[in-house]
ZALO-61066 format. One line per field, with one value per residue (C-alpha): residue number from 0; residue in three letters; x, y, z. Coordinates in Angstrom, 1 decimal, always signed. Each point is the difference from the previous one (the first is absolute). Layout:
% ZALO-61066
num: [NUM  ...] $
residuo: [ALA  ...] $
c1: [X  ...] $
c2: [Y  ...] $
c3: [Z  ...] $
***
This chain:
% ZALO-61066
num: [0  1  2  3  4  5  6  7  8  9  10  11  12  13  14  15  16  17  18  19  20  21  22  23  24  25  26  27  28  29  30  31  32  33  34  35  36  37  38  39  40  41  42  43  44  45  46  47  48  49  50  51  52  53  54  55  56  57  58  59  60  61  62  63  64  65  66  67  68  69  70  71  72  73  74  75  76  77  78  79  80  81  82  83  84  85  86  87  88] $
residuo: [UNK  UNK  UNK  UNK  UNK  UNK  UNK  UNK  UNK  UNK  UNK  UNK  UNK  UNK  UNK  UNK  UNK  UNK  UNK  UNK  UNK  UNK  UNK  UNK  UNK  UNK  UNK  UNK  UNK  UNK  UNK  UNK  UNK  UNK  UNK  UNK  UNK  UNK  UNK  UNK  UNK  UNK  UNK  UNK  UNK  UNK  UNK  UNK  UNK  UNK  UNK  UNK  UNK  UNK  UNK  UNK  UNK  UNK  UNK  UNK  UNK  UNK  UNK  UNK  UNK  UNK  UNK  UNK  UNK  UNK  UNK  UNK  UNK  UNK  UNK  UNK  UNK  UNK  UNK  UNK  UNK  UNK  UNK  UNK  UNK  UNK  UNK  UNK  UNK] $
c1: [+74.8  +3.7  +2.7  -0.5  +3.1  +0.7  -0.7  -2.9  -3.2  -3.4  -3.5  -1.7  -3.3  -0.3  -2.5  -2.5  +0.4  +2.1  +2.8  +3.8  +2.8  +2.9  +4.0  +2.0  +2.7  +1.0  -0.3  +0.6  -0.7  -0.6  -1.0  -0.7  -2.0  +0.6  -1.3  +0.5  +0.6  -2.0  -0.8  -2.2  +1.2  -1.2  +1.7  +3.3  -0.1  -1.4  +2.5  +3.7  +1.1  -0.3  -3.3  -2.3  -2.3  +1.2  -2.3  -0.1  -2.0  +0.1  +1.0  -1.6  +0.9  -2.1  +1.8  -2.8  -0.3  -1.6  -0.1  +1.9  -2.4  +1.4  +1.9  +2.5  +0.9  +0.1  +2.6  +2.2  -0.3  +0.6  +3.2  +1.5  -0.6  +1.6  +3.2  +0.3  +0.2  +2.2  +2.2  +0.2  +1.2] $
c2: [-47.3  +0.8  -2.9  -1.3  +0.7  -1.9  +2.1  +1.3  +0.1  -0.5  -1.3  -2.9  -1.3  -2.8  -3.1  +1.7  +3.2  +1.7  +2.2  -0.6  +1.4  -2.1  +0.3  -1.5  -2.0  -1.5  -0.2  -2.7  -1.6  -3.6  -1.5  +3.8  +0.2  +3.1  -0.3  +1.9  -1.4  +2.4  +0.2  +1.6  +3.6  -0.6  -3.4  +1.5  +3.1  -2.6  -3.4  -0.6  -0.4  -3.6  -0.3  +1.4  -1.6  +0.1  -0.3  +0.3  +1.2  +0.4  +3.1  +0.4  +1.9  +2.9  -0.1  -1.1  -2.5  -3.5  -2.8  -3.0  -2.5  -3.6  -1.9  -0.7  +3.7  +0.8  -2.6  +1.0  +3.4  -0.3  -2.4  +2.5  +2.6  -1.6  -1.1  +3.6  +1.2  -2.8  +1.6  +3.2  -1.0] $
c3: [+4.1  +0.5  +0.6  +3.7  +1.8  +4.0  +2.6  -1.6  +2.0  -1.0  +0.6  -0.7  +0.5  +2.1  -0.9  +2.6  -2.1  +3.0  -1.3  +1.1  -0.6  -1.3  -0.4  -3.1  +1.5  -3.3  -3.8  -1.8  -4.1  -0.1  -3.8  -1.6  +3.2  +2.5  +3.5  +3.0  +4.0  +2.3  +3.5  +2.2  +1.1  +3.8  +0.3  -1.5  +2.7  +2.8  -0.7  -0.7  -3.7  +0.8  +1.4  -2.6  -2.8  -3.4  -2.5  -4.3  -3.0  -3.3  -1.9  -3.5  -2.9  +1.0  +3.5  +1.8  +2.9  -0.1  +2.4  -0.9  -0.7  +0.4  +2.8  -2.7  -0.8  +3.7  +0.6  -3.3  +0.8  +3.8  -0.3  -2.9  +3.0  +2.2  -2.2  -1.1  +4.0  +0.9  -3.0  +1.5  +3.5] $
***
């Protein structure tokens, strides 16, 4: 898989095995780790910038996409987010 770049759109199967497509907002390496901040396609065209759900996984080295597994990833990964936005304001 080539290096995921944001705005890139693709799809992702839900938990309920329904596909979705999904927007990279963001990129971001934390501990050697890369992750990515997506978003649903329809709530980007449907909400303000604002009011749309932000959510991360994991990018291994083969470029694929995993769910971050642990309340305590989530929350590193999620404040380094948000620190990297607030930067570029």
């Amino acid at each position: 898989m080539e290096k995921i770049q944001v705005g890139e759109i693709f799809t992702i199967s839900d938990e309920t095995e329904q596909e979705q497509e999904v927007e990279v907002l963001g990129l971001l390496t934390i501990e050697d780790t890369d992750y990515v901040a997506v978003s649903f396609v329809e709530d980007i065209e449907q909400a303000g910038e604002d009011d749309i759900d932000v959510f991360f996984m994991k990018v291994d080295n083969d470029g694929d996409l995993s769910a971050i597994e642990t309340d305590a990833e989530f929350e590193k990964v999620s404040a380094a987010f948000e620190a990297m936005m607030e930067e570029e304001d």
